[in-house]
Residue, then its C-alpha position, 0 to 999 in steps of 0.5 A: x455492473x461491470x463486475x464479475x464474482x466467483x462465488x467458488x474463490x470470492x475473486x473479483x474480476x473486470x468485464x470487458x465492458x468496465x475496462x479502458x486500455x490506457x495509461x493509468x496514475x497511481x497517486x498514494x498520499x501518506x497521511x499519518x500513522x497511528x499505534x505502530x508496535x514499535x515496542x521491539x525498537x525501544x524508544x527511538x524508533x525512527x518511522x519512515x514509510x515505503x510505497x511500491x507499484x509491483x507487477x509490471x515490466x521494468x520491475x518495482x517503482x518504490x518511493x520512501x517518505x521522511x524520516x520521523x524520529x523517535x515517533x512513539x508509533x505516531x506519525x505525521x506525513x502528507x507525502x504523496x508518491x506517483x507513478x504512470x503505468x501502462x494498463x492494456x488488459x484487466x489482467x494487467x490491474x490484477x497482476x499489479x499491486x501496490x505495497x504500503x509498509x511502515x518500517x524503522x529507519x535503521x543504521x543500515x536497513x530499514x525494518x518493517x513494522x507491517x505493511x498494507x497491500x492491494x491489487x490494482x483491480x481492488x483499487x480500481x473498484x472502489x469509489x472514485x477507483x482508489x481509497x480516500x482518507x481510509x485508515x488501513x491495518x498493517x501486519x507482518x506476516x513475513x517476521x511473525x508479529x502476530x496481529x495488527x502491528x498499527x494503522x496508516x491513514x491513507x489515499 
């Protein structure tokens, strides 16, 4: 209830009735990472993990987590990052999005390893309106390492 399903696109969209006006917290905690393809880096890849809220005014919110050198392509963390965002319309939790990436900490830039990322209206949707301790695959699309490119335990 609450939710509306277009069975031509499969999108999910918010009733009216299911939806607050107000300002929402964002919380991401960074748990660990496992099997990162971190082969492309040789043995000292340098792990570090970047979240950003995108969609709003005012442009991106991101945060990095520290740095875990010569990982291996497993990662410990417990780092949690938050923002607040003003929500006043469904729309709004479908244009916002937060980007979950794993990179190497290069000397001048740092290079994504795979990413995980999710609309707001999905996260909202799920129980208790966000993912707890769920393990999430990450690809990279974008440099055309095929397949899954490691896991991020997440919440």
């Amino acid at each position: 209830e609450g939710v509306e399903e277009d069975l031509v696109g499969g999108s999910l969209s918010l009733s009216p009735l299911s939806f607050s006006p107000g300002t929402f917290r964002i919380h991401v905690t960074i748990h660990e990472a496992r099997d990162l393809q971190v082969q492309r880096f040789g043995s000292s890849c340098n792990a570090t993990v970047s979240v950003s809220v995108e969609g709003f005014q005012g442009g991106a919110e991101k945060f990095h987590t520290a740095v875990v050198k010569r990982c291996g392509g497993h990662a410990l963390w417990n780092a949690t990052f938050g923002a607040e965002k003003e929500l006043n319309s469904p729309q709004d939790l479908q244009r916002g999005r937060v980007r979950v990436a794993a990179e190497h900490a290069g000397r001048v830039s740092n290079e994504t390893i795979g990413a995980f990322d999710a609309d707001l209206a999905y996260l909202y949707m799920q129980k208790g309106h966000g993912l707890q301790r769920r393990w999430v695959s990450l690809f990279d699309l974008q440099k055309g390492h095929g397949g899954i490119q490691g896991l991020l335990l997440i919440s």
